[in-house]
C-alpha positions as CSV (number, residue, x, y, z in Angstrom):
1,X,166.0,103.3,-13.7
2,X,167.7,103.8,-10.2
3,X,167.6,100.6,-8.1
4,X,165.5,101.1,-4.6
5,X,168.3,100.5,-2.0
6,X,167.1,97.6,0.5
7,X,170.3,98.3,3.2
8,X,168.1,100.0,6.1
9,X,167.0,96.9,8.0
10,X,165.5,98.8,11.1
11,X,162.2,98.7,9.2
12,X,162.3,94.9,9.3
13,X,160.4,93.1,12.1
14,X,161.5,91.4,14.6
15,X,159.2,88.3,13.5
16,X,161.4,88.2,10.0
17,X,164.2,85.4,10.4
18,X,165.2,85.8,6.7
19,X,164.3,88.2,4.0
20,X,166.0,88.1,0.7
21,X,165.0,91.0,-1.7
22,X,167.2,89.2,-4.5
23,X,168.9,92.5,-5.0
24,X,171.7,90.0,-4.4
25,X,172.5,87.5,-2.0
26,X,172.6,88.2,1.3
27,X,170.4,88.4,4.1
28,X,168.4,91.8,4.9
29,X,166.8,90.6,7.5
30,X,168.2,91.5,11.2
31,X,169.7,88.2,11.5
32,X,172.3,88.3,8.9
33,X,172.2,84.5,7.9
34,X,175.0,83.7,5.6
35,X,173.4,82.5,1.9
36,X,175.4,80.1,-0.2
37,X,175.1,80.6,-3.7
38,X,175.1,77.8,-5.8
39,X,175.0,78.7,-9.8
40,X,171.9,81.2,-9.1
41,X,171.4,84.8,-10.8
42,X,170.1,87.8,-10.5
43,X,167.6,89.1,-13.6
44,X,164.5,91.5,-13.6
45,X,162.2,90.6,-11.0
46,X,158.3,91.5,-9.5
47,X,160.1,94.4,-7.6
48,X,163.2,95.2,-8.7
49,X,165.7,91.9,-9.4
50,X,164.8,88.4,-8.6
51,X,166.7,85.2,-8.4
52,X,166.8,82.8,-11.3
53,X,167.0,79.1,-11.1
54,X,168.2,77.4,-14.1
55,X,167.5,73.8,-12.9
56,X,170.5,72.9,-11.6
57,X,171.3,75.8,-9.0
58,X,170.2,76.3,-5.7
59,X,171.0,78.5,-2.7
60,X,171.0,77.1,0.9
61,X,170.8,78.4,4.3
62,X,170.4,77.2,7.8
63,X,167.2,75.9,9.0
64,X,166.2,78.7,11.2
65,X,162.8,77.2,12.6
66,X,163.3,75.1,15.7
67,X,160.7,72.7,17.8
68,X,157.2,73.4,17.7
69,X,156.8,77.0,16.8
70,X,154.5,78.9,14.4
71,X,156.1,80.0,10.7
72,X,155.4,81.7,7.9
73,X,157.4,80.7,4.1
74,X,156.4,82.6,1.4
75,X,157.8,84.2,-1.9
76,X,156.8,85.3,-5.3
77,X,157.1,83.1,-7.7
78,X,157.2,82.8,-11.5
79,X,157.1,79.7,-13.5
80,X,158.3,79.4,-17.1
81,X,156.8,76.1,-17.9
82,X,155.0,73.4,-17.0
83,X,156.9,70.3,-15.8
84,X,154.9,66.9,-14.7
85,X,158.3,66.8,-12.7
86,X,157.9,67.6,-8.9
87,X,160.3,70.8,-8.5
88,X,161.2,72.0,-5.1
89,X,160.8,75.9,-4.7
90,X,162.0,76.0,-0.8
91,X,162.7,72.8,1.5
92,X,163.0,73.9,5.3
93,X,164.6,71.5,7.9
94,X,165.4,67.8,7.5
95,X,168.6,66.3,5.5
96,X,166.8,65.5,1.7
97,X,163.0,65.2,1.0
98,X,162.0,62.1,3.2
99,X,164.1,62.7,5.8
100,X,162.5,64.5,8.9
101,X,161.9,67.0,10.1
102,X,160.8,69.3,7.6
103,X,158.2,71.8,5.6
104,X,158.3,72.5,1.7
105,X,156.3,74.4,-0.7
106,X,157.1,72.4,-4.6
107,X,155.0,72.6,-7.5
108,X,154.0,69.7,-9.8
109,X,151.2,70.1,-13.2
110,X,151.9,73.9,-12.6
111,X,150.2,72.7,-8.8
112,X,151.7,74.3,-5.4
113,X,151.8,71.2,-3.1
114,X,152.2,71.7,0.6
115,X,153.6,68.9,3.0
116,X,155.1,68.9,6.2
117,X,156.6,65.8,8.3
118,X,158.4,65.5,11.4
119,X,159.3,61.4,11.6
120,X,157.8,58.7,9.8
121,X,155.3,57.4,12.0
122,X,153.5,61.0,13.3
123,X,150.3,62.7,11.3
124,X,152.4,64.4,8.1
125,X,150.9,65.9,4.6
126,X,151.4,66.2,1.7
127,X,148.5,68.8,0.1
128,X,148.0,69.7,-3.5
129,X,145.8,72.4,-4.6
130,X,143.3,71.9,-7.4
131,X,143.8,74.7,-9.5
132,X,147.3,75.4,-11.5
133,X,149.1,78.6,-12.1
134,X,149.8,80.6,-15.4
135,X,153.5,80.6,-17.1
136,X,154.8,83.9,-17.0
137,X,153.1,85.4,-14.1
138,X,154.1,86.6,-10.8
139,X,152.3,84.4,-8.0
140,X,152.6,84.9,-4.2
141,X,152.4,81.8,-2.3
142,X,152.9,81.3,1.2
143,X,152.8,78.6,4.1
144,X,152.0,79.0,7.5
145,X,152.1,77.2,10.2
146,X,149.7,77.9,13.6
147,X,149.4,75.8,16.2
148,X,148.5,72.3,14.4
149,X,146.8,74.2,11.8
150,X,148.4,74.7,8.3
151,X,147.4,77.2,5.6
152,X,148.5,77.5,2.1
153,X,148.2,80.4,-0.2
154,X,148.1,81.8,-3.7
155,X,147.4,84.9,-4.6
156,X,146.2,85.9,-1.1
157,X,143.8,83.1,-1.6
158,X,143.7,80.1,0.7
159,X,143.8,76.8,-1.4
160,X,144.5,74.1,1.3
161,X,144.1,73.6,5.1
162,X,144.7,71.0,7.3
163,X,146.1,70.1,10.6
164,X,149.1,67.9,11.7
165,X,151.6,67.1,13.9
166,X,154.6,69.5,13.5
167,X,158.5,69.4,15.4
168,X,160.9,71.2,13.0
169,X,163.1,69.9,16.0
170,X,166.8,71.3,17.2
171,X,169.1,69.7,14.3
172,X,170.9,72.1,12.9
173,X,170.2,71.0,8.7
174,X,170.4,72.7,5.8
175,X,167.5,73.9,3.9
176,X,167.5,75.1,0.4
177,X,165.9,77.1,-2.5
178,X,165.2,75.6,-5.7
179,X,166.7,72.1,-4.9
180,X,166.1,68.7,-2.9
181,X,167.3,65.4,-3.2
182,X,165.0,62.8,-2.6
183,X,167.2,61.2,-0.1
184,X,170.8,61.5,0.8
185,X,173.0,59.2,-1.7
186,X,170.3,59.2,-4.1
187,X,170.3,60.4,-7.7
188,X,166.9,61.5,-7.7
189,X,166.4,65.5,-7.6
190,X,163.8,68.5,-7.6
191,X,165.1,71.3,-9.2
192,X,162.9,74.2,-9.8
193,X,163.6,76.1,-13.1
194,X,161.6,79.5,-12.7
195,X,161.8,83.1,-10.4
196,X,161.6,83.9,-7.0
197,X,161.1,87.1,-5.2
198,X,161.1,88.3,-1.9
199,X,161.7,85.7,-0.1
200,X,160.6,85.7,3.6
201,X,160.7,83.0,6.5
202,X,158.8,84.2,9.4
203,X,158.7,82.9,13.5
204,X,154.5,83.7,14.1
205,X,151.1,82.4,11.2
206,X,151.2,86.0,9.3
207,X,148.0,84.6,7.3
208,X,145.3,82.2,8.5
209,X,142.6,83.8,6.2
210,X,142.5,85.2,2.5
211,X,144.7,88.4,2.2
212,X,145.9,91.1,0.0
213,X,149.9,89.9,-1.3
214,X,152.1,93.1,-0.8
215,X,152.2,95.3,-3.7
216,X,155.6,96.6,-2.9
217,X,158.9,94.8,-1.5
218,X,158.8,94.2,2.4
C-alpha cells in the first residue's frame, strides 16, 4: 500500500507547536523542532506508521510551552500490557519527574494519570482516571490546559477535571516521549513500552468538553 505523504505543512495551524506523524522523525509542524531519537522505531501504526517504544528508548525535544499559557498534549496510544509500573508516555517541561515545572500524561494499572506542577509549594495534581484501557487498542488521550482549568481525555471522553496553579516558566528543559527519571542522579525510571501516534502539542485548550478523536491523521 502507498504511504500518504505528510511533507505539505501549509495545512498545519498555526496553534500546532509540534506534530509528529511518526512517518519518521522529524517535525511536521511549521516550527521544525529538531527530535532526538533515542533507540525508537517506526512499525504499523493507527494511521499509517507509529513510533515504538521498547522500554528503554525515548525521543526528546525542547519544551515548547512557556509561562502561563493554554496547551493541548495529545496522541494515540496503544498499550501492549499491563504494568503496575508507572510508565511515562510524554513529560513536558521541568529537568526529571519531581522537578518543576512541568505537565505529563503516564499510565499506571492500564490508568492514564494526569499531573501537572510548577514548584513544590503551589496547588499541583496528580489525577488518575477510574476506568483502565484495553491491550491492543488504539486510544486517543489528550491534556489540556485552560486558564486554571485542566481536562483529561480518552476516547473523546473526559475522565478528569480539576483546576490548579500552572507556570511551565522560561527554562529552556528538555521534555521527552516514553521516558522520565524520577529525579536527576537517580536510578529510578518510567519507561513506556507500547505505541504512539500522532503526536501533537498545541499553544490554545482544543477540548474542554467530550469530542469526536480524529479519524484520520492531522
Amino acid at each position: 500500500m502507498r504511504r500518504r505523504s505528510y511533507t505539505n505543512k501549509t495545512t498545519i495551524d498555526a496553534n500546532t507547536l509540534l506534530l509528529l506523524h511518526a512517518e519518521d522523525f522529524s517535525d511536521s509542524s511549521n516550527n521544525a523542532n529538531t527530535i532526538a531519537n533515542n533507540g525508537v522505531t517506526l512499525t504499523a501504526g493507527k494511521f499509517d506508521n507509529s513510533f515504538y517504544f521498547n522500554g528503554a528508548s525515548n525521543l526528546s525535544f525542547a519544551k515548547l510551552i512557556s509561562g502561563i499559557a493554554d496547551w493541548t498534549i495529545e496522541c494515540w496510544v496503544k498499550i501492549t500490557s499491563i504494568s503496575s509500573t508507572e510508565q511515562m508516555i510524554v513529560r513536558l517541561g521541568g529537568i526529571a519527574y519531581i522537578d518543576y515545572p512541568l505537565a505529563c500524561i503516564s499510565i499506571i494499572n492500564g490508568r492514564i494519570n494526569f499531573s501537572s506542577y510548577y514548584n513544590a509549594s503551589s496547588t499541583g495534581f496528580y489525577k488518575t482516571t477510574t476506568s483502565a484501557i484495553n491491550t491492543g487498542v488504539w486510544h486517543h488521550i489528550a491534556f489540556t490546559k485552560f486558564g486554571s482549568n485542566f481536562y483529561g481525555f480518552v476516547d473523546g471522553v473526559l475522565v478528569m477535571t480539576t483546576t490548579g496553579l500552572s507556570n511551565l516558566g522560561t527554562a529552556s528543559t528538555i521534555s521527552y516521549l516514553g521516558y522520565c527519571k524520577i529525579k536527576s542522579g537517580q536510578s529510578n525510571i518510567f519507561w513506556f513500552t507500547g505505541y504512539i501516534d500522532e503526536f501533537r502539542v498545541s499553544n490554545l485548550a482544543r477540548w474542554t468538553a467530550n469530542f469526536t478523536p480524529p479519524n484520520e491523521a492531522y
